[in-house]
TORKOL-383406 format. One line per field, with one value per residue (C-alpha): residue in one letter; x, y, z. Coordinates in pm, whole numbers. Layout:
fimar: [A; ...] .
X: [X; ...] .
Y: [Y; ...] .
Z: [Z; ...] .
END
This chain:
fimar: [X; X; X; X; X; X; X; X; X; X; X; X; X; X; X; X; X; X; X; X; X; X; X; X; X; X; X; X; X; X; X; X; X; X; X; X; X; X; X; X; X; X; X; X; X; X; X; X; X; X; X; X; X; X; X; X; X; X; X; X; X; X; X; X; X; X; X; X; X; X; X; X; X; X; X; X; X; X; X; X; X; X; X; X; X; X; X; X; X; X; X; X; X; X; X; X; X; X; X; X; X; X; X; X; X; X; X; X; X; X; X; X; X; X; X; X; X; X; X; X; X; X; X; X; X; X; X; X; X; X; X; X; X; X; X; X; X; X; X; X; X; X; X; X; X; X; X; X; X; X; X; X; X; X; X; X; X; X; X; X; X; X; X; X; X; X; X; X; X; X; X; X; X; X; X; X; X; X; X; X; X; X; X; X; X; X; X; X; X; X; X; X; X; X; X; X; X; X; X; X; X; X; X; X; X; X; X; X; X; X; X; X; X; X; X; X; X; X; X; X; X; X; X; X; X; X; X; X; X; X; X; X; X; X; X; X; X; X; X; X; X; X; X; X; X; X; X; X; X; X; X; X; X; X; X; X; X; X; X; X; X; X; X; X; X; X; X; X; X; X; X; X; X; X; X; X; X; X; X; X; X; X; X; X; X; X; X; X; X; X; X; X; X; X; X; X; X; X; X; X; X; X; X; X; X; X; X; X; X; X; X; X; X; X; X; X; X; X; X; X; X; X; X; X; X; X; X; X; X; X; X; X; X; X; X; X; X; X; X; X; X; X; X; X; X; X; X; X; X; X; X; X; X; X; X; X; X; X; X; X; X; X; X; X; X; X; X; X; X; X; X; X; X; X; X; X; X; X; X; X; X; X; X; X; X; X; X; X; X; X; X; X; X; X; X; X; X; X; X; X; X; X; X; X; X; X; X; X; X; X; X; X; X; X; X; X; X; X; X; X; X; X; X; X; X; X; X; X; X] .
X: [8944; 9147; 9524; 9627; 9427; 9630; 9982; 9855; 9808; 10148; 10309; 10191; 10254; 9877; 9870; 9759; 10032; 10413; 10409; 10321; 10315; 10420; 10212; 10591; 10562; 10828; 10796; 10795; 10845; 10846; 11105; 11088; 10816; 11021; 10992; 10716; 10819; 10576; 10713; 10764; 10891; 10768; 10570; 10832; 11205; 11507; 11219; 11327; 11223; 11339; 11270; 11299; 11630; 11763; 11724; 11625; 11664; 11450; 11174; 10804; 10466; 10161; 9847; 9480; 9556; 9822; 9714; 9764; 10093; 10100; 9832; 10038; 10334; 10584; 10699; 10826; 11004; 11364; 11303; 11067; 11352; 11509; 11101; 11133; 10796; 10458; 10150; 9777; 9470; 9397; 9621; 9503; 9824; 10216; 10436; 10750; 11029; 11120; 11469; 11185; 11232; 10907; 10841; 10719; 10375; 10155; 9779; 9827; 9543; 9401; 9143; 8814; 8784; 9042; 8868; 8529; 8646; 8807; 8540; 8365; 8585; 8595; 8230; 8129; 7957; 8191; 8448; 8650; 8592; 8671; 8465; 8314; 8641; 8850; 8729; 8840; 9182; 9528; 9560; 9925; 9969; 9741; 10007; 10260; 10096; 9986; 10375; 10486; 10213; 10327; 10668; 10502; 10270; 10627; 10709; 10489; 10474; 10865; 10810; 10677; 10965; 11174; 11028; 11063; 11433; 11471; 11298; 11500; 11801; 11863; 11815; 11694; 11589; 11384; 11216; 11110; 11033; 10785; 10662; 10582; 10391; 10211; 10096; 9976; 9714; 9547; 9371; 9167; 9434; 9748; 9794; 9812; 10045; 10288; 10236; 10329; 10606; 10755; 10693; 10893; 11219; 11353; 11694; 11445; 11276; 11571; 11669; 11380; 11293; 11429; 11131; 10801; 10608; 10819; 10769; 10413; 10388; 10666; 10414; 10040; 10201; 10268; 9988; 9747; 9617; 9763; 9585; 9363; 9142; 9276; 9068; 9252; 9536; 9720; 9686; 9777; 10104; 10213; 10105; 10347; 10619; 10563; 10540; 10899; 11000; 10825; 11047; 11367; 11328; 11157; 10866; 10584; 10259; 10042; 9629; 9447; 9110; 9305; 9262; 8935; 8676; 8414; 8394; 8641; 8683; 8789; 9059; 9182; 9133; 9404; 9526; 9532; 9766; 9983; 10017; 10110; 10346; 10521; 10555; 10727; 10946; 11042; 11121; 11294; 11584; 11703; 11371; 11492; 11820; 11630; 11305; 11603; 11775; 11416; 11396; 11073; 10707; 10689; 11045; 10900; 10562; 10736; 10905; 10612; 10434; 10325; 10033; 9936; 10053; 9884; 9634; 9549; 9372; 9133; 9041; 9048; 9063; 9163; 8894; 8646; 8703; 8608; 8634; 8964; 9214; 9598; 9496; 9770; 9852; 9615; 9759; 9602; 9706; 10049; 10032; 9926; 10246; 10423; 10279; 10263; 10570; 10845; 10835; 10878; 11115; 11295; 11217; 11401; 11686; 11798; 11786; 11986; 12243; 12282; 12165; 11941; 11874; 11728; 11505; 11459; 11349; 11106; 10926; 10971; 10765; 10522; 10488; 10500; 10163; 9822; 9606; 9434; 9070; 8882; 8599; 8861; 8985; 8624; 8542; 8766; 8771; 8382; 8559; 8816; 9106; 9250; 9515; 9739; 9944; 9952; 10162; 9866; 9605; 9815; 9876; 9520; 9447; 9738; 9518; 9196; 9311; 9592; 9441; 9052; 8949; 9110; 8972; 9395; 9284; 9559; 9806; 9716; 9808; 9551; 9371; 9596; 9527; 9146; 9202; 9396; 9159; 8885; 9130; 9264; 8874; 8811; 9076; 8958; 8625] .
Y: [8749; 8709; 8612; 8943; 9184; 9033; 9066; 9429; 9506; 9291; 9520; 9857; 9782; 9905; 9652; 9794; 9678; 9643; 9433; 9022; 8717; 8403; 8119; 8011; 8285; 8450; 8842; 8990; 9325; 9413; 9641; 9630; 9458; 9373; 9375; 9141; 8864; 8793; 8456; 8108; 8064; 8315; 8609; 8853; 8888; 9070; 9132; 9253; 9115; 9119; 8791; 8821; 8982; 8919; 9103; 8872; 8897; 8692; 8575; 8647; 8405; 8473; 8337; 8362; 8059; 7908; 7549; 7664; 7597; 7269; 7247; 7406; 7177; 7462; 7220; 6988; 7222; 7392; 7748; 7844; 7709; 8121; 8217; 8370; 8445; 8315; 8639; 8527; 8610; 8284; 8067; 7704; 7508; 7501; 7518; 7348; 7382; 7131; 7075; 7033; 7409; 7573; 7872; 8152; 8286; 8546; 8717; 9002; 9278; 9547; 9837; 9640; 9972; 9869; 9522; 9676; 9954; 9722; 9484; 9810; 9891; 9523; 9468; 9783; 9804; 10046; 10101; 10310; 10148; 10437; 10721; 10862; 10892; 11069; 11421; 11326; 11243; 11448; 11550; 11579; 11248; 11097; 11336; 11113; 10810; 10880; 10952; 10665; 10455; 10633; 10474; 10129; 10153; 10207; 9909; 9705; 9805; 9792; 9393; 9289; 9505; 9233; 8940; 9070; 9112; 8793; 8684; 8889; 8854; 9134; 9334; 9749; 9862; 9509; 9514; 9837; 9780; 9528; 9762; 10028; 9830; 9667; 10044; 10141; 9874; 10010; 9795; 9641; 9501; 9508; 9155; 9116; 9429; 9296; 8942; 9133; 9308; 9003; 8794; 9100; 9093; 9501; 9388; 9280; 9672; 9820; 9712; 9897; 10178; 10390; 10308; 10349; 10090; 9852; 9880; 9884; 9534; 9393; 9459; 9440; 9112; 8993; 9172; 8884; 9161; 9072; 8748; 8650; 8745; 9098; 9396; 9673; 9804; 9879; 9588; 9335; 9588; 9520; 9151; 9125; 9273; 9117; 8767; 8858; 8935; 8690; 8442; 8647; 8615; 8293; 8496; 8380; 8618; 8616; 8511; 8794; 8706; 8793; 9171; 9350; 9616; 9635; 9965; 10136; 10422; 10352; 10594; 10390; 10096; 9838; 9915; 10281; 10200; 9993; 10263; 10527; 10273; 10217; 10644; 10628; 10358; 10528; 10853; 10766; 10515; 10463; 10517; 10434; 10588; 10924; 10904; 10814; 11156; 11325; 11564; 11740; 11623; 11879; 11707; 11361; 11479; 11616; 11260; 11126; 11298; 11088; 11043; 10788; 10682; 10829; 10527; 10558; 10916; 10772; 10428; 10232; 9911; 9771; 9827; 10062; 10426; 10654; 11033; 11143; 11310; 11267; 11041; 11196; 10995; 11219; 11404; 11195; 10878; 11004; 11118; 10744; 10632; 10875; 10765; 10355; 10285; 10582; 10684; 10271; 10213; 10536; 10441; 10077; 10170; 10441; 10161; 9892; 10108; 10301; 10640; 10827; 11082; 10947; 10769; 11121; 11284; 10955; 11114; 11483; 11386; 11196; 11527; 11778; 11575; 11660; 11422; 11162; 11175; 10882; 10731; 10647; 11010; 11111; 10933; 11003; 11392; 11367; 11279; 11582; 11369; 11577; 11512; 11737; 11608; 11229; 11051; 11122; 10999; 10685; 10650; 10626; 10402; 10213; 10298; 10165; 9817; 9734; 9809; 9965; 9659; 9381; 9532; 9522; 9752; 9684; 9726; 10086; 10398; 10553; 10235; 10301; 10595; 10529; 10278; 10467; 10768; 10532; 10446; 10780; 10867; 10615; 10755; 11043; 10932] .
Z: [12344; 12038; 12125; 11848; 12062; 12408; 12178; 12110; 12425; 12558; 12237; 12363; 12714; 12791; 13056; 13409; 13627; 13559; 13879; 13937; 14095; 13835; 13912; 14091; 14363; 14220; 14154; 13823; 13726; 13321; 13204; 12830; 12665; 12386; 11978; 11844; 11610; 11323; 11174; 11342; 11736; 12058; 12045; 12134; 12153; 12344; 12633; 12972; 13274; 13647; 13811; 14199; 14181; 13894; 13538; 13263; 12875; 12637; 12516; 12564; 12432; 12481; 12519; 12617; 12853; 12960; 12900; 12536; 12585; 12540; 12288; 12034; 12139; 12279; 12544; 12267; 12070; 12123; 11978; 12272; 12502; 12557; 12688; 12982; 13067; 12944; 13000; 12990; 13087; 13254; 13418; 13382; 13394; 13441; 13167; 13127; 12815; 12598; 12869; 13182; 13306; 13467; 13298; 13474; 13412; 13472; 13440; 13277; 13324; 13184; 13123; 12967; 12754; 12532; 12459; 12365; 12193; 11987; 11932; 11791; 11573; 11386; 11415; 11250; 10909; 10718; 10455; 10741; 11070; 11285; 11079; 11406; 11606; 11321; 11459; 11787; 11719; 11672; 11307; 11349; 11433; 11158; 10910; 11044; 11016; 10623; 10581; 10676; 10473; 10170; 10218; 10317; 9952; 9760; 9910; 9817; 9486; 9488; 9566; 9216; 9072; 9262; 9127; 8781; 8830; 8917; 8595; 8348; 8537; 8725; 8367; 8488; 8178; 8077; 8388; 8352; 7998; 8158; 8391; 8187; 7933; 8239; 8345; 7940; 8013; 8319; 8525; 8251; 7995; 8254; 8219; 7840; 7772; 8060; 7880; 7546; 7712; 7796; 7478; 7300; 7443; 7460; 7239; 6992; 7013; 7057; 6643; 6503; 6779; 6416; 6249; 6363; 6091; 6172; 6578; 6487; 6289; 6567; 6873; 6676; 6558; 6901; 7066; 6821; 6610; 6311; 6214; 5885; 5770; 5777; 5667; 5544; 5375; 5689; 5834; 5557; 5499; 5906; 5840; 5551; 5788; 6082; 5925; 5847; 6187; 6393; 6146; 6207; 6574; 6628; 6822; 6967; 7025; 7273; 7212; 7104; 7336; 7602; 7549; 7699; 7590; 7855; 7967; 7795; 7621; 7238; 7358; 7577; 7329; 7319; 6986; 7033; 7333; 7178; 6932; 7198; 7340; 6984; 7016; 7312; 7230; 6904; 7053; 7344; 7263; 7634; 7766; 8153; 8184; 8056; 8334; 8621; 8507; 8463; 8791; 8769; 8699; 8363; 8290; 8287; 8102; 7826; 7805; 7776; 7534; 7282; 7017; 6789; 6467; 6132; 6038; 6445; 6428; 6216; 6407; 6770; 6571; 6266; 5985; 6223; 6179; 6426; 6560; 6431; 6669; 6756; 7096; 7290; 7620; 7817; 8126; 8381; 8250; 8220; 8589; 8627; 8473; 8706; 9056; 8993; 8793; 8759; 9112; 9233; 8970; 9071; 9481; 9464; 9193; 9430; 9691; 9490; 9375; 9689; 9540; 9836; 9668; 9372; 9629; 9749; 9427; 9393; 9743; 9613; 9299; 9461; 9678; 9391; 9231; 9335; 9501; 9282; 9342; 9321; 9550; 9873; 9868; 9873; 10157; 10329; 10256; 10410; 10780; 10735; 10658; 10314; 10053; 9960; 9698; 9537; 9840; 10060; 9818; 9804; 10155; 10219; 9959; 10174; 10471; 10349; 10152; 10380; 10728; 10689; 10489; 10670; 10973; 11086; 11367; 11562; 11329; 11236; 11420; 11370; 11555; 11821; 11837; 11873; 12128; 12369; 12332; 12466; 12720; 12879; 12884; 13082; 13319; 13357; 13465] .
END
């Protein structure tokens, strides 16, 4: 048996008996199984246990034997010195802190159900390991569950926000800057617009956000697409500009083989992006302080409205002219925008600055957006489990790369939820 599955079980308290013998002779009786610790020292902490008489508080470890103990060197080291109890499965040898104290331990036991059912749930060949229990289970509860791993995918997303702060020094509106331009890029090119982002510092923008041309050569310069030989009119005029302004600034661009075309659509084209991008940079001056202050989803749509410059309806690069059109950010990538940067941004702002309700209106929006649909939501549709707006669709993307791919069984409630329906079956047998 893995040692997670026996933590689970310690964790749940789905052990049969509350009621031992320690290999001492003393009786134990567990009161509280405690609150599991996931980094370095025991198992579990601030556990309640009555030895003999006498009510115990600390720590927990456990193991699949007790001889394994020793192997990992707990009797040589101080911070299991507060265990209190060691549960196993097999007892195979004392144990003894680092000070010489015996350390009570015990077999724990428990219904065999939940160790198969588990085993089928990890060993099963599919995306969603528990497909054929879903229309057994509560769908209350799984409500819940998504609800809370809407919160838990902010959260993770809020963590690279973090590690850019640190990197421009705590600066909101830079970071976001970053973030944004990370976002215009999809998946595909996501790397070199947050790369470009960064090589063009936002006080730089800021000085010629009045002028659209000159935004233009500033960021195609950086971007690498303004390098000889050039091939139009256009382009040699931002060449002649940005030439001018890389000197001013002492800029540096970034390498223009970083950016990608396979399988994209010209409209979503790097240059036509970075075109869009200049748009919203020239329209919206304080581009941050106005999405915080946005409070509806039509409010932050008509922010972001924003089309391509002239020379841009005509081509998705420099030289090649194709279908004209204004190549307005299209609604879905704006909703994009909405659900993976504005509502984090919004999420862990509120949080710094001690503003709940703008963490609020960051779960209100995510609420007030319909589901994305992509091939997750599909699947998951086909076992009954439906999104309703876009904090469900991204709690079970949560759900299925966080838990369902992993196979973290145990860590998911739903998982729990299988298990224990396995289990109370069994009891009524």
């Amino acid at each position: 048996m893995q040692e997670a599955l026996l933590q689970y079980i310690w964790k749940n308290s789905l052990f049969e008996d509350r009621e031992y013998v320690a290999d001492t002779g003393e009786k134990i009786r567990i009161l509280d199984a405690g609150m599991q610790n996931t980094d370095g020292g025991p198992d579990f902490f601030h556990a309640k246990i009555r030895i003999d008489e006498t009510l115990w508080a600390g720590n927990v470890e456990i193991h699949t034997k007790t001889s394994e103990w020793g192997r990992h060197r707990h009797n040589t080291d101080a911070a299991y010195n507060n265990v209190i109890l060691h549960a196993s499965l097999e007892n195979d040898t004392p144990c003894y802190s680092e000070g010489g104290r015996r350390i009570p331990c015990i077999e724990i036991s428990f219904n065999p159900k939940i160790e198969e059912h588990y085993h089928k749930l990890v060993e099963v060949d599919h995306m969603i390991p528990c497909h054929k229990s879903l229309p057994e289970l509560n769908v209350s509860l799984i409500s819940f569950w998504l609800s809370a791993l809407a919160i838990e995918r902010l959260s993770d997303k809020t963590a690279y926000i973090q590690q850019l702060l640190q990197h421009t020094r705590n600066n909101w509106e830079e970071t976001f800057h970053i973030i944004m331009a990370r976002n215009f890029g999809l998946k595909i090119n996501a790397v070199p617009f947050e790369l470009l982002a960064k090589s063009t510092p936002l006080k730089i923008i800021r000085k010629h956000t009045h002028n659209r041309f000159e935004l233009e050569a500033l960021l195609f310069g950086q971007a690498g697409f303004l390098q000889k030989p050039l091939v139009d009119e256009y382009q040699e005029s931002l060449y002649q500009e940005y030439t001018y302004l890389k000197k001013k600034y002492r800029l540096k661009g970034i390498e223009p083989h970083l950016w990608k075309y396979l399988r994209l659509r010209p409209s979503n084209f790097p240059a036509v992006r970075i075109s869009q991008l200049c748009s919203l940079l020239h329209q919206s001056k304080r581009l941050f302080s106005v999405t915080m202050e946005c409070s509806t989803v039509d409010e932050l749509l008509e922010t972001y409205s924003c089309s391509v410059s002239e020379y841009w309806k005509y081509h998705y690069k420099f030289g090649k002219e194709g279908q004209s059109g204004k190549k307005s950010l299209g609604l879905r990538t704006k909703m994009s925008l909405i659900i993976n940067t504005i509502v984090p941004f919004m999420f862990i702002y509120g949080k710094h600055k001690n503003r709940g309700q703008l963490q609020e209106k960051a779960i209100q929006l995510l609420e007030s957006i319909p589901p994305e649909k992509n091939r997750i939501t599909q699947i998951w549709s086909g076992f009954q489990i439906h999104c309703r707006h876009a904090a469900d669709s991204q709690a079970l993307l949560q759900l299925t790369q966080a838990y369902c791919h992993p196979k973290q069984c145990l860590n998911c409630q739903i998982g729990y939820l299988v298990i224990n329906n396995s289990r109370n079956e069994t009891r009524k047998s």
